[in-house]
Backbone as CSV, one residue per row, in Angstrom:
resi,resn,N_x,N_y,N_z,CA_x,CA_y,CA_z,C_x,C_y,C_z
1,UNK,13.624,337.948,82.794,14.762,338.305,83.591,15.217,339.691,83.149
2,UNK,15.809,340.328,84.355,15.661,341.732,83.719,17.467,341.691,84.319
3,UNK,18.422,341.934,83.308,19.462,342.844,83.629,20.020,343.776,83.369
4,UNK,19.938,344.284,84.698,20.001,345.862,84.773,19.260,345.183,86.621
5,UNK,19.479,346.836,87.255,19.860,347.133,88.783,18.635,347.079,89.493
6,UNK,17.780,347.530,88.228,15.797,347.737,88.700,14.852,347.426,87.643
7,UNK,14.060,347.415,87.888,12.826,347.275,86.592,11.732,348.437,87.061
8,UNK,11.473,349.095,86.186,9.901,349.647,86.378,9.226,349.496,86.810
9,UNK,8.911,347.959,85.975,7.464,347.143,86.440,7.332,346.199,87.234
10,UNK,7.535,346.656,88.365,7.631,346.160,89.727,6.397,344.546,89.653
11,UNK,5.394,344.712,89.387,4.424,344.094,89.104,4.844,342.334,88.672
12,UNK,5.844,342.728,87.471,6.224,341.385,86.849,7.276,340.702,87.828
13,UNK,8.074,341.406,88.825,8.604,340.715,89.855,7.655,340.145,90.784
14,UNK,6.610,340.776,91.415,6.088,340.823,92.271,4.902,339.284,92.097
15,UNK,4.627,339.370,91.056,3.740,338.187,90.235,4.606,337.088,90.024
16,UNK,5.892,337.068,90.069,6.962,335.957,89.875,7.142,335.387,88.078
17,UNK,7.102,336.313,87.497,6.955,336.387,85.518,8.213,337.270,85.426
18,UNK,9.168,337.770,86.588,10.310,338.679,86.100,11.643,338.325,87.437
19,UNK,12.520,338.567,87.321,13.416,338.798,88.312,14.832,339.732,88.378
20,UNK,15.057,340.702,88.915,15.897,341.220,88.349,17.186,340.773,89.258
21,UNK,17.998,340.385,88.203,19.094,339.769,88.508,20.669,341.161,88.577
22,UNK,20.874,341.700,87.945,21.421,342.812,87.372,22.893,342.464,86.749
23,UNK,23.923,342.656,86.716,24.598,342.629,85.945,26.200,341.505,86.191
24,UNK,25.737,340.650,87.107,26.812,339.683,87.815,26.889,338.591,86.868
25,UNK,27.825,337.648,86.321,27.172,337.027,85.420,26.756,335.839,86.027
26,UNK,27.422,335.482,87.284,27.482,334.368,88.057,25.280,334.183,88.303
27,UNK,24.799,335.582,88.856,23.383,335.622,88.707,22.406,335.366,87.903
28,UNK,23.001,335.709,86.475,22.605,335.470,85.536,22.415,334.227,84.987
29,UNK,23.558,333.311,85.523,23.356,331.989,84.655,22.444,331.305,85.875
30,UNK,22.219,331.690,87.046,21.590,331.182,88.438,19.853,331.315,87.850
31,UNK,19.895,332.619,87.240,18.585,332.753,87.128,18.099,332.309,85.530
32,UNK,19.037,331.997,84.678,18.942,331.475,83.537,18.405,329.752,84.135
33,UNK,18.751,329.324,85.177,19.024,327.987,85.439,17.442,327.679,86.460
34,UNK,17.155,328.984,86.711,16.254,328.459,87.359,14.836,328.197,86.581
35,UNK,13.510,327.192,87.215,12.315,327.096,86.165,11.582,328.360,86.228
36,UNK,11.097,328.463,85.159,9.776,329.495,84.880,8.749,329.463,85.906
37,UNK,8.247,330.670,85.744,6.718,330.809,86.848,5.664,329.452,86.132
38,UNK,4.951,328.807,86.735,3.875,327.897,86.308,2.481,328.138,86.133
39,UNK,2.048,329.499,87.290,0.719,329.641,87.616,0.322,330.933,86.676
40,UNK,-0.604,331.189,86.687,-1.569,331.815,85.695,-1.020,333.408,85.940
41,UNK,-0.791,334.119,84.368,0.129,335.483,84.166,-0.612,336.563,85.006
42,UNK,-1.467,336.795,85.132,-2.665,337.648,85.797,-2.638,338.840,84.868
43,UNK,-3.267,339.472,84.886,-3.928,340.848,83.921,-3.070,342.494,84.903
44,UNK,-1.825,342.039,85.662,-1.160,343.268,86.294,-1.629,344.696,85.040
45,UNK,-1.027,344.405,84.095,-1.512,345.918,83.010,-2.834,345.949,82.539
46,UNK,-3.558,345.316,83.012,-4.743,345.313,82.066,-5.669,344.175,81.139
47,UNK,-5.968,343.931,80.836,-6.400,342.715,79.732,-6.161,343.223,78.233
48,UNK,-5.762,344.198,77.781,-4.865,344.402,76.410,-6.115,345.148,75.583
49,UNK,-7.017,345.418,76.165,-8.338,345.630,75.191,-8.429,347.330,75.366
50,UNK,-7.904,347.819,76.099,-8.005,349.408,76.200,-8.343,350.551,74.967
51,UNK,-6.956,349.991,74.039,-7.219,350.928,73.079,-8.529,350.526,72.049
52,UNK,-9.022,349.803,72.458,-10.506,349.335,71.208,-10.965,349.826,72.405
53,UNK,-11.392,349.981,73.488,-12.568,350.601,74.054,-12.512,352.319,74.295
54,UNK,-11.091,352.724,74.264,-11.381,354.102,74.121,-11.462,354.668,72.344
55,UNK,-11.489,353.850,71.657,-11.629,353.988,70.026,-13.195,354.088,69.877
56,UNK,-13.875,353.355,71.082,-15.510,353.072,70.972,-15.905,354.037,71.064
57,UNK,-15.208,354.648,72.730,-15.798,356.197,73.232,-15.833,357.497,72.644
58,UNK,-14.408,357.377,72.068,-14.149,358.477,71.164,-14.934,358.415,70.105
59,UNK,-15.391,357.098,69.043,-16.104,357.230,68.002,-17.547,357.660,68.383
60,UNK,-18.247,357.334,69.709,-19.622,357.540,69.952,-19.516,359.067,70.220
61,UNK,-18.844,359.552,70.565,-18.671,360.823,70.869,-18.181,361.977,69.414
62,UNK,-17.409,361.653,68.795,-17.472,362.324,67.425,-18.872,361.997,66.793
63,UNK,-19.265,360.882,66.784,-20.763,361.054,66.251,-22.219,361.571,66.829
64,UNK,-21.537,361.892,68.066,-22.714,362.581,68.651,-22.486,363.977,68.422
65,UNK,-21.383,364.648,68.482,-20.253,365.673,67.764,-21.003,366.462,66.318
66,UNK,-20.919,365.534,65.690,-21.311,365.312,64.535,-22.690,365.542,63.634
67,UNK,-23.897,364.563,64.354,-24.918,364.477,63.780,-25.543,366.079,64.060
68,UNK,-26.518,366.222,63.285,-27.028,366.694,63.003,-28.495,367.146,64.187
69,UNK,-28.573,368.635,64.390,-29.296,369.161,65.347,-30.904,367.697,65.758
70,UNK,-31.465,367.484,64.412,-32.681,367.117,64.007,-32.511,365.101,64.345
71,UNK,-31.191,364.918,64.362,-30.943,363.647,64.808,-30.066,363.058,65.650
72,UNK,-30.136,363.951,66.907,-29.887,363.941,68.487,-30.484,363.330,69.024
């Protein structure tokens, strides 16, 4: 639950994992009261693995960087 007027991440409304209620309190306890999403979170940002795969690229690439004329 997001209060405040907007959210960013449009995504987590849109997927039903957010709602922005904003600053009424009467809304707040409405959306405190209501149940949680049930169905599966979906991967909206990603699957979380990004920074290990650009750590891969970057390392294959400093070592290609790196080695030596004779072991290219």
């Amino acid at each position: 639950m997001t209060v405040y007027a907007t959210t960013p991440w449009v995504e987590t409304v849109e997927h039903g994992w957010n709602s922005v209620v904003g600053t009424d309190p009467d809304a707040i306890l409405a959306a405190i009261r209501r149940p949680g999403p049930t169905g599966p979170r979906g991967d909206a940002f990603g699957d979380g693995r990004a920074s290990r795969r650009i750590v891969e690229i970057l390392s294959a690439a400093i070592d290609q960087a790196c080695a030596r004329p004779g072991d290219r």
